[in-house]
N, C-alpha and C positions, 0 to 999 in steps of 0.2 A: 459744668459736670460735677456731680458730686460723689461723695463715697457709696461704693457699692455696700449694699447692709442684705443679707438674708437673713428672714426667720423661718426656720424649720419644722415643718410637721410629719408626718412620716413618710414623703415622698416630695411633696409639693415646694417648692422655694419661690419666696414672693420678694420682690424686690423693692423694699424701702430705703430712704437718705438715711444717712446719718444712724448707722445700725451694722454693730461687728458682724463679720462674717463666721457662719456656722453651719455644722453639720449632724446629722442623722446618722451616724457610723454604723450601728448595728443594723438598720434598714436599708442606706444607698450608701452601697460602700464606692464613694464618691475619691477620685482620685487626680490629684492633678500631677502633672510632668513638666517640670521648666523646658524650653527646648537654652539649649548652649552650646555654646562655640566646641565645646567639649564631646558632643555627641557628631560632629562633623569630620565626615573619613573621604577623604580621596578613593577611589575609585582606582585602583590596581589595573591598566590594561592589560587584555590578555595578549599573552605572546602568538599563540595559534592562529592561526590565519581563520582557522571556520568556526571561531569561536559565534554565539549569539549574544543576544541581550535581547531577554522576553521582559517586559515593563507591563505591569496589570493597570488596568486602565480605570477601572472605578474609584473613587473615595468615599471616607467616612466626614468629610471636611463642613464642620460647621458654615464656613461660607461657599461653598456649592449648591448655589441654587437648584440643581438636578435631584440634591436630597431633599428635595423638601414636597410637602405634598401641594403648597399653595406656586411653588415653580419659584421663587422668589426667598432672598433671605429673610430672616425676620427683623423688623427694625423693633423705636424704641417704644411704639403704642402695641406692640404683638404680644402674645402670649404663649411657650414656645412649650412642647409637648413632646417627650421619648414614650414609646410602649413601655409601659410597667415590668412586662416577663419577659424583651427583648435585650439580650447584650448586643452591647455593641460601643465601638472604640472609637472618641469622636475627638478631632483635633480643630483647636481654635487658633488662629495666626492672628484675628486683631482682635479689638475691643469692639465691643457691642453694648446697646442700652436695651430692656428687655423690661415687664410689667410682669413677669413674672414664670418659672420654668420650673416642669414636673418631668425628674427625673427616672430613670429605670432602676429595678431594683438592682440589675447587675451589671454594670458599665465604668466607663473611664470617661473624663475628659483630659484631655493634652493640652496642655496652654502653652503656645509658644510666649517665649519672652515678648512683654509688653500687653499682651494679651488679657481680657478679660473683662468682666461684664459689668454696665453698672446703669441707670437711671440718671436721665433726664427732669429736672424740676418744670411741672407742669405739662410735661408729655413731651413728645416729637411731634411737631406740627408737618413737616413732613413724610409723618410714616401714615398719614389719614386717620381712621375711628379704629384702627387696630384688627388682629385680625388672633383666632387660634393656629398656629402653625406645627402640624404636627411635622415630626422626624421619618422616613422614608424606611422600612424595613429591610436593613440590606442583607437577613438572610439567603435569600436566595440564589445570590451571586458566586456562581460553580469557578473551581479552576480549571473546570475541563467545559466551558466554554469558550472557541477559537475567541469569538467575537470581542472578547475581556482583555486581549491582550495586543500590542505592539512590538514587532520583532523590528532588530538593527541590529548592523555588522560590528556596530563601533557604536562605542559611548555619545561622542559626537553628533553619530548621524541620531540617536534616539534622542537628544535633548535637538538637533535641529531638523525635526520630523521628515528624514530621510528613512523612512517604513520599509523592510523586506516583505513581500507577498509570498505565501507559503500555502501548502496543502493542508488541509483541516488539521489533522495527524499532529504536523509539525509548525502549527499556529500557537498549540500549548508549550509550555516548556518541557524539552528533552531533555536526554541524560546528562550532556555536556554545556549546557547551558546557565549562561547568570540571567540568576530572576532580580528583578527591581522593583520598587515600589519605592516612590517617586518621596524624596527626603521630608518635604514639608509637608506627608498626608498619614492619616490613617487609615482603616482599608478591616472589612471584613470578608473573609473566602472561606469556602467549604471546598474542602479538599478529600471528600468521600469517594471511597471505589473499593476496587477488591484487591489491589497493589499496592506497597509503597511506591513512594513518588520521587524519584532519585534528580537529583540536580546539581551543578557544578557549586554554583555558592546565592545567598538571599542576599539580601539589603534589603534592610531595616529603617527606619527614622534615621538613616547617611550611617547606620552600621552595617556593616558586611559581613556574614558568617562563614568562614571556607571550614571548619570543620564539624564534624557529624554530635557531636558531644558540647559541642559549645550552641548550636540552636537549639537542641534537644533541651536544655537547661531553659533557653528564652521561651521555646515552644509551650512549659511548664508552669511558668510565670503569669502574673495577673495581666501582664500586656499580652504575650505569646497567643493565652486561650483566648481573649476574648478576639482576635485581628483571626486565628487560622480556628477553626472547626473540621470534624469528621474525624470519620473511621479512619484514615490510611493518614499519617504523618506524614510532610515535608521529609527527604532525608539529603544530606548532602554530601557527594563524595568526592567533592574536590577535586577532580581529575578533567581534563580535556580532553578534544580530538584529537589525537596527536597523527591520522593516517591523513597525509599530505593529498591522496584522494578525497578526500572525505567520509565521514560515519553517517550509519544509518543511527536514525531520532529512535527507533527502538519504542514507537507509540502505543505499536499496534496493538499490546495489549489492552492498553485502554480505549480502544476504539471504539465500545461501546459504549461509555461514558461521554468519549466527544459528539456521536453524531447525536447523541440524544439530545444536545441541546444544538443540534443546525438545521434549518428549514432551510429545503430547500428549493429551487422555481420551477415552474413549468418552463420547458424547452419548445423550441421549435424548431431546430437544425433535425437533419437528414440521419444524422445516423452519429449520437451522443456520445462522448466519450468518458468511460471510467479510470480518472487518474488512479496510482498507486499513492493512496494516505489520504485521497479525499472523499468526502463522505457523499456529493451529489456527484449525478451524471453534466460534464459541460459539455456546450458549445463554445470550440476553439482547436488548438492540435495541441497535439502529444509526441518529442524528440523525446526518440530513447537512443543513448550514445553509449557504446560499449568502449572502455580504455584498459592501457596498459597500465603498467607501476610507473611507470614517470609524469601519470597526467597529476595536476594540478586542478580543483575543484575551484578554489576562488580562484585562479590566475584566469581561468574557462569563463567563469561567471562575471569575471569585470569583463572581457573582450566582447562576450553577449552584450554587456549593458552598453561598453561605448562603442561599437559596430554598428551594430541594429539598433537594439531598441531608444538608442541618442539619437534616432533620423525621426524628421517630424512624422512622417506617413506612418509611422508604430508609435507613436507617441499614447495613444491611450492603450496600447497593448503590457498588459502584465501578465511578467514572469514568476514560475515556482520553478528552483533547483534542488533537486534535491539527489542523497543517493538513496537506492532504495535495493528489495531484494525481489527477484520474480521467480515462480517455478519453471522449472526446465520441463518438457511435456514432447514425447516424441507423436508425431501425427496430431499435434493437439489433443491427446485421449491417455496417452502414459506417461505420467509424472517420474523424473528418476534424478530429481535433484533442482537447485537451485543457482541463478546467477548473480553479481551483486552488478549495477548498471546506473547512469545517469538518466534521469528523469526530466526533462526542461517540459510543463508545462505551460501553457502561453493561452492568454483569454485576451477578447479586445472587447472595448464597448459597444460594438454594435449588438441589435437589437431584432429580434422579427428572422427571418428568411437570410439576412446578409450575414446572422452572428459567427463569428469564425471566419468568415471569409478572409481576414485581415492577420489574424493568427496564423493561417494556412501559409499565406505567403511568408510570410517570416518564419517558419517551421522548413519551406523549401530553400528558404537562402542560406537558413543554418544547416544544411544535410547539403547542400552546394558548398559549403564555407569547409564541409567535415573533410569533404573529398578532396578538397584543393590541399589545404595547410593542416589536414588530420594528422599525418605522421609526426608534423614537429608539434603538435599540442600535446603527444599521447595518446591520440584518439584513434581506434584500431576502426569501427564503423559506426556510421547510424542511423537510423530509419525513423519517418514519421508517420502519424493516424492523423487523418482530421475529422473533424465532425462530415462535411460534407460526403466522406464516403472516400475520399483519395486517401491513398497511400502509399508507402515509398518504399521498400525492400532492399535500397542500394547496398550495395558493399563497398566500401571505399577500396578503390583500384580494380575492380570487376567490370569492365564492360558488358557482360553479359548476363548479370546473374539472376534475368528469370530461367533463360536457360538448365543454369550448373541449379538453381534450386531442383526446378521439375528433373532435372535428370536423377537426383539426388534420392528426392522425394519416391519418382519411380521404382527406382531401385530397391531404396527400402521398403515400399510395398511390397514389391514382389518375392523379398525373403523375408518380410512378413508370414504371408500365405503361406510360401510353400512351408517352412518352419511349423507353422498352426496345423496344418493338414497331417504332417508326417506325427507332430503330437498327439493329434487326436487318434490318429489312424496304431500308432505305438499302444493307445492306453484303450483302445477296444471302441473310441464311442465312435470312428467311421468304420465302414469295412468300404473297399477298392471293390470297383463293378466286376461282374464277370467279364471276359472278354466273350465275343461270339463267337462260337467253334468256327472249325475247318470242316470243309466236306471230308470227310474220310477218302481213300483213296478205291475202296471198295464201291463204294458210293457210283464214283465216279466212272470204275468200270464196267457198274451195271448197268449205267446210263450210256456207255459206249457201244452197248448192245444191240441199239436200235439203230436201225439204216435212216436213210435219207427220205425216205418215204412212210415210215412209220413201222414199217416189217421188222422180220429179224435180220442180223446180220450175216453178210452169205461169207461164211470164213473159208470157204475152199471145202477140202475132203480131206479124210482123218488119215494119216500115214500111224500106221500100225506097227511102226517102227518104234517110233518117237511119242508112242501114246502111253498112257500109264499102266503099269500091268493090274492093277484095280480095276480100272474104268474097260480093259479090253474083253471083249466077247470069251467064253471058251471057247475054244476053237482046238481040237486037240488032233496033235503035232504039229500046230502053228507054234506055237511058244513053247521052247520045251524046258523044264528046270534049270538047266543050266544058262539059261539065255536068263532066268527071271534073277538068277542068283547074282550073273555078271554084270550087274546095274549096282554101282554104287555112287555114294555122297563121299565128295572131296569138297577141300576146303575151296577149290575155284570151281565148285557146279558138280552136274553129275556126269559119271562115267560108267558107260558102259565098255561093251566088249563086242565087235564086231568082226562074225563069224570069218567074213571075209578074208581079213587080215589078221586069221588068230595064227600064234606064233605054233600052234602043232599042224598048220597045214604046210608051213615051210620047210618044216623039222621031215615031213611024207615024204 
């Protein structure tokens, strides 16, 4: 092996023996970084139970074959190739032999200790007749792509790929959340949207940032810009979950940043389900568990994992827990507020016609689990959706409760209506039917008129006593003044005066 020698022209570096090494400064502003014991930070565990750890999953790594366009590193007959107008941050962990490499006008390389390039006397007979290898464009690589990223409870579990499965939403990193990028890489993102992007603390190359003013400074810096791009800046606010139920990821604003990079499949279950925070419709169920203040988010989410899903017959079933927010909607038609609630969505691998089927049962064993030992977990009730079209309305400790719903629901209907009627009918836009008369009473006794045979009514003969002095004949000295006068109106009917018994014939 001999000494690595570059001569410089204004981008291109070719690789001779026996030749000082040299730089272009005003053209490739070329930079290297020792990596050192000194740049190495322990990793602070977090004390909160629902803390995350989001780890971004691409590199900028010299020896990642994934970077490269020929699949393959470059050995020492290659000739190795960055875009001219692309930045980008590229870290080297060993040594390499190279025939010759044409760098970007604005980039970095990272040389870890030991690290770096140099020729081979008479080639690599092992690398065959050489090849051009260019460097892979990792602009595109979004942070609000789920796919980019790796969620764990624990430090631990993300370095011994023990993975949480999450909802699109909360696939990216949340508010309370440590972001990681893995010690020994470098890494380009775009971090574009219409938000700042709040999170608990970064790591860095094994540096950790927990405050807002101290990444803001790296952010600034020749490493910072060339590793993060975009409009909306990293920010960090150092603070946790601290609500022993759990926090909602608070995503949703960006929602339309994450589904826009998620495809999603064609289904073929019966009747698909839309989680809260994920971007397709699946086939599988949906437990939604409503609690009190004493429940426990992770203490809930470890007894899911070693209950059920540690028995071999769920074994390909995964879970997403999450807390989330739902509208409150009476009749399903008026919204008049919000809930906060447990979310357990559940997917199995099956495929075709059965998908879900396997979710379902496990979605019934945990709404069986809820009713049994619900009160000592916290847990007030819970109900499932599956794909399949079943579902579960139970109330933990309700025997009855399609009943008490429909009676419930009934109810409200009907002071509904009448409520809406008496408004409308208030403010002019109903008017109340007429009712249908009565026969009058006159009516009635004209129609009393007629006999039983069609004639008139045979009423007797007129007593000329009792008849009206209007209606009677003249007849003169049949009625004489004084008899017409002695008829009056009392308050109980009429009175007359009856000759017979008038008090001047007794007085005779």
């Amino acid at each position: 092996m001999s000494q690595l020698g570059l001569s410089c022209d204004s981008r291109t570096v070719s690789v001779r023996p026996k030749v000082v090494l040299c730089f272009s400064v005003p053209l490739i502003p070329l930079k290297m970084a020792l990596r050192d014991n000194v740049l190495l930070f322990l990793c602070i565990l977090n004390p909160f139970a629902n803390a995350l750890y989001k780890q971004w999953i691409p590199d900028t790594n010299f020896e990642n074959a994934t970077n490269w366009d020929k699949g393959s590193v470059p050995c020492g007959n290659d000739q190795v190739v960055f875009l001219a107008q692309r930045k980008v941050s590229v870290y080297v962990e060993t040594s390499h032999t190279l025939t010759g490499m044409s760098l970007p006008v604005d980039g970095q390389l990272i040389l870890a200790s030991g690290s770096g390039f140099s020729v081979r006397e008479g080639g690599d007979p092992g690398c065959g007749t050489g090849v051009t290898a260019q460097f892979k464009d990792p602009e595109s690589l979004k942070w609000f792509d789920p796919s980019l990223w790796l969620a764990a409870t624990s430090i631990d579990d993300l370095h011994g790929g023990t993975y949480q499965f999450s909802v699109h939403e909360e696939s990216v990193p949340c508010q309370f959340d440590d972001v990681m990028f893995r010690e020994a890489t470098s890494f380009r993102v775009d971090v574009s949207c219409d938000h700042d992007v709040p999170v608990k603390s970064v790591s860095v190359l094994g540096k950790k940032f927990t405050s807002s003013s101290e990444f803001s400074q790296y952010l600034s810096s020749d490493f910072g810009r060339l590793q993060f791009h975009g409009s909306s800046p990293v920010r960090i606010i150092g603070s946790s979950c601290a609500d022993i139920t759990g926090c909602i990821c608070d995503n949703s604003k960006n929602r339309d940043e994450i589904c826009a990079n998620v495809k999603c499949d064609a289904l073929e279950c019966k009747k698909p389900l839309q989680p809260v925070g994920h971007c397709c419709d699946v086939c599988g169920a949906v437990v939604d568990v409503r609690f009190s203040s004493s429940f426990n988010f992770e203490s809930y989410r470890k007894r899911l994992l070693h209950y059920f899903l540690s028995l071999p017959k769920y074994k390909t079933v995964k879970m997403a827990m999450s807390k989330v927010s739902k509208e409150q909607s009476l009749l399903a038609l008026i919204p008049f507020g919000s809930t906060q609630e447990i979310q357990v969505l559940l997917l199995d691998g099956e495929t075709g016609q059965d998908a879900g089927n396997l979710a379902e049962s496990l979605a019934r064993e945990i709404v069986k689990d809820v009713h049994t030992h619900g009160s000592n977990l916290g847990i007030t009730s819970a109900d499932f959706q599956a794909s399949s079209g079943a579902s579960s309305g139970e109330i933990a400790g309700n025997s009855a409760p399609g009943v008490v719903v429909g009676a419930v629901l009934g109810s409200l209907i009907g002071l509904g209506l009448l409520a809406g009627v008496v408004l409308l009918y208030r403010r002019g836009f109903v008017t109340m039917p007429r009712m249908p008369s009565i026969p009058s009473f006159s009516k009635w006794r004209n129609s009393s008129d007629v006999g039983e045979l069609g004639g008139a009514l045979d009423r007797g003969y007129d007593n000329p006593m009792f008849d009206k002095p209007t209606l009677m004949p003249e007849v003169p000295g049949l009625y004489g003044t004084e008899m017409v006068n002695s008829v009056t109106l009392t308050q109980s009917g009429v009175h007359f005066v009856n000759p017979v018994y008038d008090e001047t014939d007794f007085n005779a």
